[in-house]
MIFIGU-899697 format. One line per field, with one value per residue (C-alpha): z, y negated, x negated; residue in one letter. Coordinates in steps of 0.25 Angstrom, whole numbers. Each point is the difference from the previous one (the first is absolute). Example, Ala and Ser with C-alpha at 12.3 -4.5 7.8 and 13.67 -1.06 7.14 Angstrom:
REM MIFIGU-899697
pz <- 31,-2 $
py <- 18,-14 $
px <- -49,-6 $
aa <- A,S $
***
This chain:
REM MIFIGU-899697
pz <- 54,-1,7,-11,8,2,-6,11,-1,15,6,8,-3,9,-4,-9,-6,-11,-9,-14,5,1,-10,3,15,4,7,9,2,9,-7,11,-4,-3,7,-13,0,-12,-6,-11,-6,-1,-10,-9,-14,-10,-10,-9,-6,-15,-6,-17,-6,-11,-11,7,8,15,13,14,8,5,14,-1,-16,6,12,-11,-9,11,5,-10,-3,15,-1,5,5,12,3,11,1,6,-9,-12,8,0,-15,-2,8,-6,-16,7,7,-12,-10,1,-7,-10,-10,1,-12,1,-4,11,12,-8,2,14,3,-8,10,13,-6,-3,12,7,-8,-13,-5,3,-9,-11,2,1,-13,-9,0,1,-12,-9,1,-13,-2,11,-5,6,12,1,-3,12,8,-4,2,16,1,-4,10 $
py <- 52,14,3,2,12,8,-4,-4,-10,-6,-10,-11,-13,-4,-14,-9,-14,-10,2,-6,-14,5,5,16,7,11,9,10,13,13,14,5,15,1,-14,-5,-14,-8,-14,-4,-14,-8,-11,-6,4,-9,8,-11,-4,5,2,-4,10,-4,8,-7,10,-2,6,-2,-6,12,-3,14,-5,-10,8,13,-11,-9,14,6,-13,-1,15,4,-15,-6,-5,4,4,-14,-7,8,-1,-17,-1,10,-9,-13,5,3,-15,-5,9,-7,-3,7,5,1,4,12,-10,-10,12,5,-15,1,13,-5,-14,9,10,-13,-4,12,10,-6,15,5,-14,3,16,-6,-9,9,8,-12,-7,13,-3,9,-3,-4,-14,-2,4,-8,-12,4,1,-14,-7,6,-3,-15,-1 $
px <- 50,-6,-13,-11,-7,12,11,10,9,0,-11,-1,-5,-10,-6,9,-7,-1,-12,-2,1,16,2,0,2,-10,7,-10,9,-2,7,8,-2,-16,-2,-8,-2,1,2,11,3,15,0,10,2,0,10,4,-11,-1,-13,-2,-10,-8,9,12,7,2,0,1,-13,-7,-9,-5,-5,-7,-7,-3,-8,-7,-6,-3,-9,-5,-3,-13,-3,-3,15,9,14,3,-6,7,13,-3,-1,14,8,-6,3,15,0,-1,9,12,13,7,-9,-15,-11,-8,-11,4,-2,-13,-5,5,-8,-11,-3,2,-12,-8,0,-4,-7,-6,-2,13,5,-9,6,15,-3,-6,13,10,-11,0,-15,-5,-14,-12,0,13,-5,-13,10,9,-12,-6,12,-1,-14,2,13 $
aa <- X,X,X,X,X,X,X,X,X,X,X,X,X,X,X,X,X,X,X,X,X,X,X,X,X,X,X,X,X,X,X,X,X,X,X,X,X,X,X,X,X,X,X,X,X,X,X,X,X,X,X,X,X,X,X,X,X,X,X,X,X,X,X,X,X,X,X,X,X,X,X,X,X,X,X,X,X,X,X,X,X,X,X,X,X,X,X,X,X,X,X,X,X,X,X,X,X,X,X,X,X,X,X,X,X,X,X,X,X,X,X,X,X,X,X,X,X,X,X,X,X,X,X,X,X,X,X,X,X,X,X,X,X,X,X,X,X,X,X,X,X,X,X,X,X,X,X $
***
């Protein structure tokens, strides 16, 4: 693992343990040239998981997809880096078997953002919806408000 401050390639680690209800390691390690801590992550890859696309196309399920989209919705909204972590690892839980749709991770994504942040939904939705108009919006924002 290259040190982030400087580059090197030898460190230490200095505290190992299970985080994400074990689904991930977090690994605190020490640089041993600048002595820079710093904190890195070890979890399984889920590679054989292909996602549909709308136009019919595939590709492999993407974690970093997921994370990009979640924070770009939470952006500039009371929600922490754990609680972002939480809703990745449970859109990945529940991607499982074969062949996944694009619509079935955005549905996903879309549940984990209600529960946490109802702006960061309606953000996330109005992409995933193609909201074009502000009625659409108003009618997302009814359905919240009656939930």
């Amino acid at each position: 693992m290259k040190c982030p401050k400087c580059g090197c390639a030898d460190d230490k680690v200095v505290d190992s343990r299970a985080c994400r209800e074990g689904a991930a390691i977090r690994r605190r390690r020490e640089c041993e040239s600048c002595g820079y801590r710093f904190t890195t992550y070890e979890e399984v890859v889920k590679d054989e998981t292909r996602v549909q696309k709308r136009d019919g196309s595939y590709e492999p399920f993407d974690r970093t997809k997921v994370e990009v989209a979640i924070r770009r919705a939470c952006g500039k909204r009371p929600v922490n880096d754990e609680q972002i972590r939480t809703m990745i690892d449970n859109v990945v839980a529940k991607v499982e078997g074969d062949t996944v749709t694009a619509d079935r991770v955005a549905e996903l994504v879309m549940a984990e953002l209600h529960k946490v942040d109802e702006v960061a939904y309606i953000r996330f939705a109005s992409v995933y919806r193609k909201f074009t108009d502000v009625a659409q919006f108003l009618s997302a924002i009814t359905e919240i408000v009656r939930k």
